[in-house]
Backbone as a printed PyTorch tensor [residue, N CA C, xyz], in Angstrom:
tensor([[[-26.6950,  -4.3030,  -4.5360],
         [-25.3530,  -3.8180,  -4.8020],
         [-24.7160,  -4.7320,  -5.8360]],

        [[-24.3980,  -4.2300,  -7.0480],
         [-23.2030,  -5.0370,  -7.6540],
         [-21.9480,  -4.3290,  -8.3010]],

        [[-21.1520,  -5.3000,  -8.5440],
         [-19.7390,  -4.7120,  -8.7910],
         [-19.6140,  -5.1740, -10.3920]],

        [[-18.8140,  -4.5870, -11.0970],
         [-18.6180,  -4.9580, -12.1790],
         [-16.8490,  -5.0470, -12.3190]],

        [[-16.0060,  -6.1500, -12.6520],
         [-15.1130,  -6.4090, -13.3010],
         [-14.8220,  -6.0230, -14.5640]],

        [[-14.2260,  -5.6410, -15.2710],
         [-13.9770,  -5.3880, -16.5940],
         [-12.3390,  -5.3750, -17.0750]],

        [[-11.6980,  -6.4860, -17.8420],
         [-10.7240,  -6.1930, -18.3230],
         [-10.6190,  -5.0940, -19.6110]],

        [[-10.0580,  -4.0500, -19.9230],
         [ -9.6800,  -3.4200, -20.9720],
         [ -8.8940,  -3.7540, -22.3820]],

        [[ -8.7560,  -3.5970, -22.7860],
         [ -7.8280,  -3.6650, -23.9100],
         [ -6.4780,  -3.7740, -24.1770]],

        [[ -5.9910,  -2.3430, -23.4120],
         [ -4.7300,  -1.6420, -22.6250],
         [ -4.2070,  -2.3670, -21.8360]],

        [[ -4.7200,  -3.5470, -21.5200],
         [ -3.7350,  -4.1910, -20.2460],
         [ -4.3620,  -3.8890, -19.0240]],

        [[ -5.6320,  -3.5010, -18.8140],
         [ -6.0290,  -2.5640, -17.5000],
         [ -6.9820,  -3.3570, -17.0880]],

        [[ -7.2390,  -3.4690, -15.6310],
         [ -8.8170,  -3.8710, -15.3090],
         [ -9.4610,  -2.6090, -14.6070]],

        [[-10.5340,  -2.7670, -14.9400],
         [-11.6980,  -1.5940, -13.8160],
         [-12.4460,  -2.3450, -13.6560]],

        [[-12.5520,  -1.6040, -12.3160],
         [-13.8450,  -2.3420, -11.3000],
         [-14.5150,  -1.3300, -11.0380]],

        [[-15.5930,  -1.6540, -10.9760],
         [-17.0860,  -0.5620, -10.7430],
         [-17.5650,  -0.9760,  -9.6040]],

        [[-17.3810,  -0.2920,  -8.1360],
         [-18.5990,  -0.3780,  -7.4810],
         [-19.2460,   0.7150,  -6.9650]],

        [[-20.5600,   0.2250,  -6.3510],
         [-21.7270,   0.7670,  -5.4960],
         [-21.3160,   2.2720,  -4.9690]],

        [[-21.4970,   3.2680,  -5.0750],
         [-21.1450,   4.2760,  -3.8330],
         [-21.7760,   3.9850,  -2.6160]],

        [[-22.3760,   2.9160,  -2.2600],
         [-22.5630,   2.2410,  -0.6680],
         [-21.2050,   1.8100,  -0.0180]],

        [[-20.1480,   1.6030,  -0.9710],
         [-18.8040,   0.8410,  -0.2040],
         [-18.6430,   2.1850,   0.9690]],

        [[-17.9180,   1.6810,   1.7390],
         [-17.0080,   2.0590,   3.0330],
         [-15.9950,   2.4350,   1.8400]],

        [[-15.4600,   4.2140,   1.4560],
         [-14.8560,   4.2460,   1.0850],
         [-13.3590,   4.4460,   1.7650]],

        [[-13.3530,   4.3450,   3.2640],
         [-11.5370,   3.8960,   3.9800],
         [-11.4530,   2.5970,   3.5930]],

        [[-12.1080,   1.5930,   3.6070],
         [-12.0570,   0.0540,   2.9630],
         [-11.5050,   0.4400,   1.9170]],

        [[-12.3690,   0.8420,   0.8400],
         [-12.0350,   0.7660,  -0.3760],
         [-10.6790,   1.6430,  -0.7710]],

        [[-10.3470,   2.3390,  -0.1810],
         [ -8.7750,   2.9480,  -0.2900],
         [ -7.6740,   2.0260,   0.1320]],

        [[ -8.3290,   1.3650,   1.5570],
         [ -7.1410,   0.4430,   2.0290],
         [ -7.1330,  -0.5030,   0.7420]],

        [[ -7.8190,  -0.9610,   0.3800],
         [ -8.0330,  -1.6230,  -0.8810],
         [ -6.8440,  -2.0290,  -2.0750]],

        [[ -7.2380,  -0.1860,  -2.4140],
         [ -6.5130,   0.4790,  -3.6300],
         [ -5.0470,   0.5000,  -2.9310]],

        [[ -4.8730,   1.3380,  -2.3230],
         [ -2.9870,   0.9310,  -1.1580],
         [ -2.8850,  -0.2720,  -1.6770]],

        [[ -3.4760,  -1.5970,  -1.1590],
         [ -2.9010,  -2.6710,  -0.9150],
         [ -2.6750,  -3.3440,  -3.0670]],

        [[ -3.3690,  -2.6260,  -3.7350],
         [ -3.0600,  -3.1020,  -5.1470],
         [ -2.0970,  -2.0220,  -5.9210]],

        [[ -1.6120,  -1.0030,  -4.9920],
         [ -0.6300,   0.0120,  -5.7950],
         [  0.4370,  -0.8940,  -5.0730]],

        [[  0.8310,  -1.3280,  -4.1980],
         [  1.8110,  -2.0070,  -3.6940],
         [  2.0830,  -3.1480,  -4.1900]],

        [[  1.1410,  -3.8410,  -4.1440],
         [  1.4740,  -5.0680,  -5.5620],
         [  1.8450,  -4.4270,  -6.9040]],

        [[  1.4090,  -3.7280,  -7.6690],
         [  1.8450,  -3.0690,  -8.4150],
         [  3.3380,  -2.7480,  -9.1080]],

        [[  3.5620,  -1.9620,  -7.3720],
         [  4.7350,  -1.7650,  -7.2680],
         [  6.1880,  -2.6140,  -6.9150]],

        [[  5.4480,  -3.9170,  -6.3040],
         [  6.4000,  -4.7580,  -6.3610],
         [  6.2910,  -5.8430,  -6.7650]],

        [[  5.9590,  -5.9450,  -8.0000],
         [  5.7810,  -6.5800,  -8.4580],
         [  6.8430,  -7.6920,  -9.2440]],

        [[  7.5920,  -6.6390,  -9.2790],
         [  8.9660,  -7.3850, -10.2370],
         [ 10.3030,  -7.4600,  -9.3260]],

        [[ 10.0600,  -6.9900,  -8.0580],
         [ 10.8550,  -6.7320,  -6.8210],
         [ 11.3420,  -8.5300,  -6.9260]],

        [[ 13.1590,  -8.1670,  -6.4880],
         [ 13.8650,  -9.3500,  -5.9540],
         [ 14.1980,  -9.1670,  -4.5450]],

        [[ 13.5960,  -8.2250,  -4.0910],
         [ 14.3710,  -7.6520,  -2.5750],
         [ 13.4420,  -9.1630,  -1.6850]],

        [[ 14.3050,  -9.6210,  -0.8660],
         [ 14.0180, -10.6700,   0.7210],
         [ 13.2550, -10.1460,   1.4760]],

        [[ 12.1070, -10.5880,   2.0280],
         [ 11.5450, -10.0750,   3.1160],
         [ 12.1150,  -9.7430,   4.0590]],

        [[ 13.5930, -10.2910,   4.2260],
         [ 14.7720,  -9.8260,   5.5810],
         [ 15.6630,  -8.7440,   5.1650]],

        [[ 15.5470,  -8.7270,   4.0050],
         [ 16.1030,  -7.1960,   3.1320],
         [ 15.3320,  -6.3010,   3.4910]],

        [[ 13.8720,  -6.3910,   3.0610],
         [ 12.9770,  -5.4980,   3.7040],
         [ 12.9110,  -4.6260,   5.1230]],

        [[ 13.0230,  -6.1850,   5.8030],
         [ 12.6720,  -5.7330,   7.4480],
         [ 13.8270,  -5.0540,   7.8860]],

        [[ 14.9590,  -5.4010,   7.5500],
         [ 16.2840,  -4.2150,   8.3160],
         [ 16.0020,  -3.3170,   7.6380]],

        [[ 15.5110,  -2.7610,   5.8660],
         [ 15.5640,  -1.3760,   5.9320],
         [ 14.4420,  -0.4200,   6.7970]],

        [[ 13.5600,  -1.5280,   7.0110],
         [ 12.4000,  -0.6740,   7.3850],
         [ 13.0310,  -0.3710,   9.2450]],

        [[ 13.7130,  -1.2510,   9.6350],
         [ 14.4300,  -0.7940,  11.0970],
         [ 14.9990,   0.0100,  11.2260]],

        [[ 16.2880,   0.5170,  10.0220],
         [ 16.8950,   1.2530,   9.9460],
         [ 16.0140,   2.5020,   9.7350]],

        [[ 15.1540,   2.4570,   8.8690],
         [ 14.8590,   3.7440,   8.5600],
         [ 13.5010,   4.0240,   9.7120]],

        [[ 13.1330,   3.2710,  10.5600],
         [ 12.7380,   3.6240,  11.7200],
         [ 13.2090,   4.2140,  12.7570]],

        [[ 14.5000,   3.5700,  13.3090],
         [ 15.7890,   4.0410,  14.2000],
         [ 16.0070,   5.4440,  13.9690]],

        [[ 16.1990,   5.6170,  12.0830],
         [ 16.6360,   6.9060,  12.5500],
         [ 15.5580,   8.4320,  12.3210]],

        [[ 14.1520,   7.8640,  12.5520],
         [ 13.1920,   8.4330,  12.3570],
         [ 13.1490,   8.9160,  13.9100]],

        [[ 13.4020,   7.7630,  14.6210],
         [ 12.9150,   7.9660,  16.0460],
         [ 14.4470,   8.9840,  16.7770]],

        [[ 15.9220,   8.7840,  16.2480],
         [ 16.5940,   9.3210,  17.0760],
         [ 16.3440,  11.0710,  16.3280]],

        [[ 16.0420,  11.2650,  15.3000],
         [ 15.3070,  12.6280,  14.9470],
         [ 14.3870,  13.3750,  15.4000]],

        [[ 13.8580,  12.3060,  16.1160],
         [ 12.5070,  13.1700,  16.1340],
         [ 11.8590,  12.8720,  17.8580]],

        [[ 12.7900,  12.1250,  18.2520],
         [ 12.6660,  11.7750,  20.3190],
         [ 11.8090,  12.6500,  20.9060]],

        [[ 12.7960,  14.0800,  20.8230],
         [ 12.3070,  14.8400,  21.6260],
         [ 11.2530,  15.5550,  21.6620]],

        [[ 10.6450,  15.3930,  20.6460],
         [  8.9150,  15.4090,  19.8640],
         [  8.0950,  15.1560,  21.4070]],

        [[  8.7470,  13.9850,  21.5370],
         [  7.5710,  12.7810,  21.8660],
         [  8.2510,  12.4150,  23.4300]],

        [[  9.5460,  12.7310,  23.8300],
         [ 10.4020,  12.9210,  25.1060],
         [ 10.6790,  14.2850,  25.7520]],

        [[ 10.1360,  14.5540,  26.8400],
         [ 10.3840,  15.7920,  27.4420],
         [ 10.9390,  15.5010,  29.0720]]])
């Protein structure tokens, strides 16, 4: 099995591997480098973070209770 690195020209890297990978690995992978990606230039606090992600949990769950409450 080998992988190949390659920087581009464009500013880009590609990576080449094996079709032997575990491709759910290799997605969790790709997720975890679109998210860097994406926050990359982010000033938001990790405690900025965590209340929105509460908030927008809270009101996921008072929406949707009775889904999951009978």
């Amino acid at each position: 099995m080998s992988m190949l690195i390659k920087r581009t020209n464009n500013n880009e890297i590609t990576i080449t591997v094996s079709s032997s990978v575990d491709s759910f690995g290799l997605q969790r992978l790709i997720d975890y480098v679109k998210y860097l990606e994406a926050t990359a230039k982010s000033k938001a606090k990790q405690s900025d973070i965590d209340k929105l992600a509460d908030e927008v949990n809270a009101s996921w769950w008072t929406k949707n209770r009775k889904r999951f409450i009978k």
